[in-house]
C-alpha positions as CSV (number, residue, x, y, z in Angstrom):
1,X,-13.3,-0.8,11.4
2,X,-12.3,2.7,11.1
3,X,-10.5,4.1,8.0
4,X,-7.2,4.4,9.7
5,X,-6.8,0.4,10.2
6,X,-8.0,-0.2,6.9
7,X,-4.7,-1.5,4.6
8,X,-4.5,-0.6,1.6
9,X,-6.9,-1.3,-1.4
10,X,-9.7,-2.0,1.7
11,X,-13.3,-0.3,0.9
12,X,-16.0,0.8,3.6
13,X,-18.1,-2.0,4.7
14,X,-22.0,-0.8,3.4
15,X,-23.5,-1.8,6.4
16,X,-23.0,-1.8,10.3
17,X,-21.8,-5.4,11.3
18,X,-20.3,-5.6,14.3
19,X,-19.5,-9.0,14.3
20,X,-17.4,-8.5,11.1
21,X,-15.7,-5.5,12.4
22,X,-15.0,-7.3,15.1
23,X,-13.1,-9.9,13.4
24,X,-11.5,-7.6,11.5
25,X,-12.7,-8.8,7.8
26,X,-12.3,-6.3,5.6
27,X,-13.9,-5.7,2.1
28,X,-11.8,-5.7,-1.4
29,X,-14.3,-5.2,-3.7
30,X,-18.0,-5.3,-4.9
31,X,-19.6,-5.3,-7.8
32,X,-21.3,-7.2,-10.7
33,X,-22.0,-10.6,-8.5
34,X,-18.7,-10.8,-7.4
35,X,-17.0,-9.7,-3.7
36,X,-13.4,-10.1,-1.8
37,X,-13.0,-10.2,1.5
38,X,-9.9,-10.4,3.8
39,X,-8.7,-11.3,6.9
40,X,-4.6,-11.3,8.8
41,X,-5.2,-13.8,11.3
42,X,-4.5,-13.5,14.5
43,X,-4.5,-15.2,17.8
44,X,-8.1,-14.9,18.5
45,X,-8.7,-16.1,14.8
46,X,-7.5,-19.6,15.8
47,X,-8.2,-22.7,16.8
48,X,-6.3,-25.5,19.5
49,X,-4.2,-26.3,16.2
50,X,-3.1,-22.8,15.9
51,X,-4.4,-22.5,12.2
52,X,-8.1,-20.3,11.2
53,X,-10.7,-21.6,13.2
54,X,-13.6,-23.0,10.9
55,X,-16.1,-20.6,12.1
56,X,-13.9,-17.6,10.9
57,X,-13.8,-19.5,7.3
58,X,-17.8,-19.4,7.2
59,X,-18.1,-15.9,8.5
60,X,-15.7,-15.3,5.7
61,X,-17.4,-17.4,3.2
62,X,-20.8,-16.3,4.5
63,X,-20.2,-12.3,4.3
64,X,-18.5,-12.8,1.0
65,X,-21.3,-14.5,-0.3
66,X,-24.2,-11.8,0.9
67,X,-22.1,-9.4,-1.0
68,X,-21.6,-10.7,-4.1
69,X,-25.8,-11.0,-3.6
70,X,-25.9,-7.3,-2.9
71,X,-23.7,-6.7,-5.5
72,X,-26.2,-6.5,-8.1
73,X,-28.4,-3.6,-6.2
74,X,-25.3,-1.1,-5.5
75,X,-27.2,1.5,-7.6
76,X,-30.7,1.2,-6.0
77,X,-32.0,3.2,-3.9
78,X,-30.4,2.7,-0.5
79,X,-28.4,-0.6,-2.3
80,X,-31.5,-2.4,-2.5
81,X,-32.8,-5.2,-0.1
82,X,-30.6,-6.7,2.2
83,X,-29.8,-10.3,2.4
84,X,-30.4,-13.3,5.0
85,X,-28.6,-17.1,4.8
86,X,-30.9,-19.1,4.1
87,X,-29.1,-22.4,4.1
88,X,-25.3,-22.8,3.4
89,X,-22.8,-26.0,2.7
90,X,-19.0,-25.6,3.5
91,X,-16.2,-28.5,2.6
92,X,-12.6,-27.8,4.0
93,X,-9.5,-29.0,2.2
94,X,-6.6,-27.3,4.2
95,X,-5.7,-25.5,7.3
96,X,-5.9,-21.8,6.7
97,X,-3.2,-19.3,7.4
98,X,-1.7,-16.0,7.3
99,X,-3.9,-13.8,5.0
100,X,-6.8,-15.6,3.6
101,X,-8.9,-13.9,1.2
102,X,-13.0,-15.2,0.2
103,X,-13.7,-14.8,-3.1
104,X,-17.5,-15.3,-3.7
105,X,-19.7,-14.9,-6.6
106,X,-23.5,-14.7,-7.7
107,X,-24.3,-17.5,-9.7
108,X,-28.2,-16.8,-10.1
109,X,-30.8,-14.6,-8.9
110,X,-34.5,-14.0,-8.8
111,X,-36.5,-11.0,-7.3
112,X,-36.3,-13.0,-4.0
113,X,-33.5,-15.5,-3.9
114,X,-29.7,-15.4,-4.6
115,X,-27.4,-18.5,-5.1
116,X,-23.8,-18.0,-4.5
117,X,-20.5,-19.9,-4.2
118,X,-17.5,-18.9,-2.7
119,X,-13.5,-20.1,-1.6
120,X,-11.1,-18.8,0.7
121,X,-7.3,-18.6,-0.4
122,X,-4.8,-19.1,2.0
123,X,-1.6,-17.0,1.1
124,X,0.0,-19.8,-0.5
125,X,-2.5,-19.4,-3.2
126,X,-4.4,-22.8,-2.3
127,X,-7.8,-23.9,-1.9
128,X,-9.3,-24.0,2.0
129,X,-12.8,-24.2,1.7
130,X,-15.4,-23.7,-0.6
131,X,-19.1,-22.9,0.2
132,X,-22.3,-22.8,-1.5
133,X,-25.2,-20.9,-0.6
134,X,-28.7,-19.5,-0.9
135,X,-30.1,-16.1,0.3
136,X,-33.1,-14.6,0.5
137,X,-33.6,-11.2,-0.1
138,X,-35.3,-8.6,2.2
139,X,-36.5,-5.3,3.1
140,X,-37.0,-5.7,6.5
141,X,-36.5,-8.5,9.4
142,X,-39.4,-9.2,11.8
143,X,-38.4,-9.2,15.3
144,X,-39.6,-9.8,19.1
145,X,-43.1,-8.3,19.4
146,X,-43.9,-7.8,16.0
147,X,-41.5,-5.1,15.7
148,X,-39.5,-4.5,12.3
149,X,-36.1,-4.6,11.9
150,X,-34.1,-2.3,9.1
151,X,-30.4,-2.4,7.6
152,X,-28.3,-0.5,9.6
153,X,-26.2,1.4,6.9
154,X,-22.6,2.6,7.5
155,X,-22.8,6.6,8.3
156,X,-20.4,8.3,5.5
């Protein structure tokens, strides 16, 4: 997401995701366990019921999450490890629409694991779904043919 479709109050995403950019999530804030992410839905955003399709409330809730796990290594080197899902449980209480923000936050942490729990808003102020989850953290992510994988940091 470049800088110039950012509204206002947005930050720069610390990492490349293109899946993320390219549902147009962007990040409140991030810091001290806690993140806020949001989204203006639009027509690819939905579902047949023309409300937020669930899979863009656990992307939400998901992203949040892993931030609010980061959150606590913004001042390492290179913002510390990185983070993978290692298991997460969603419950939806309403149909989500407009601008729906996930607010997530770090409930515990060890030198390896991170558990989080997180809502999205709808912009009525009311409850949509609420997630827990745990994270591992990691330097690096095997892939294909024993090669390693690193973060890819945003440029800037």
């Amino acid at each position: 997401m470049s800088d110039s479709k950012s509204r206002a109050g947005a930050m720069k995403f610390p990492l490349h995701i293109p899946f993320v950019e390219q549902l147009g999530l962007e990040l409140h804030s991030m810091a001290d366990g806690r993140a806020e992410l949001r989204v203006d839905l639009k027509e690819g955003h939905l579902n047949s019921w023309e409300v937020a399709h669930g899979g863009v409330l656990m992307t939400m809730l998901d992203v949040a999450m892993a931030h609010a796990a980061r959150s606590i290594h913004v001042s390492d080197r290179g913002m510390g490890p990185g983070v993978v899902t290692v298991e997460m449980k969603t419950s939806f209480m309403r149909p989500g629409e407009g601008e729906l923000r996930a607010i997530a936050e770090l409930l515990h942490s060890t030198a390896t694991m991170a558990f989080c729990e997180g809502r999205v808003i709808g912009e009525d102020g009311k409850l949509c779904a609420h997630a827990t989850a745990t994270f591992k953290y990691l330097k690096a992510l095997p892939g294909r043919d024993r090669s390693v994988k690193t973060l890819q940091r945003t440029e800037g």
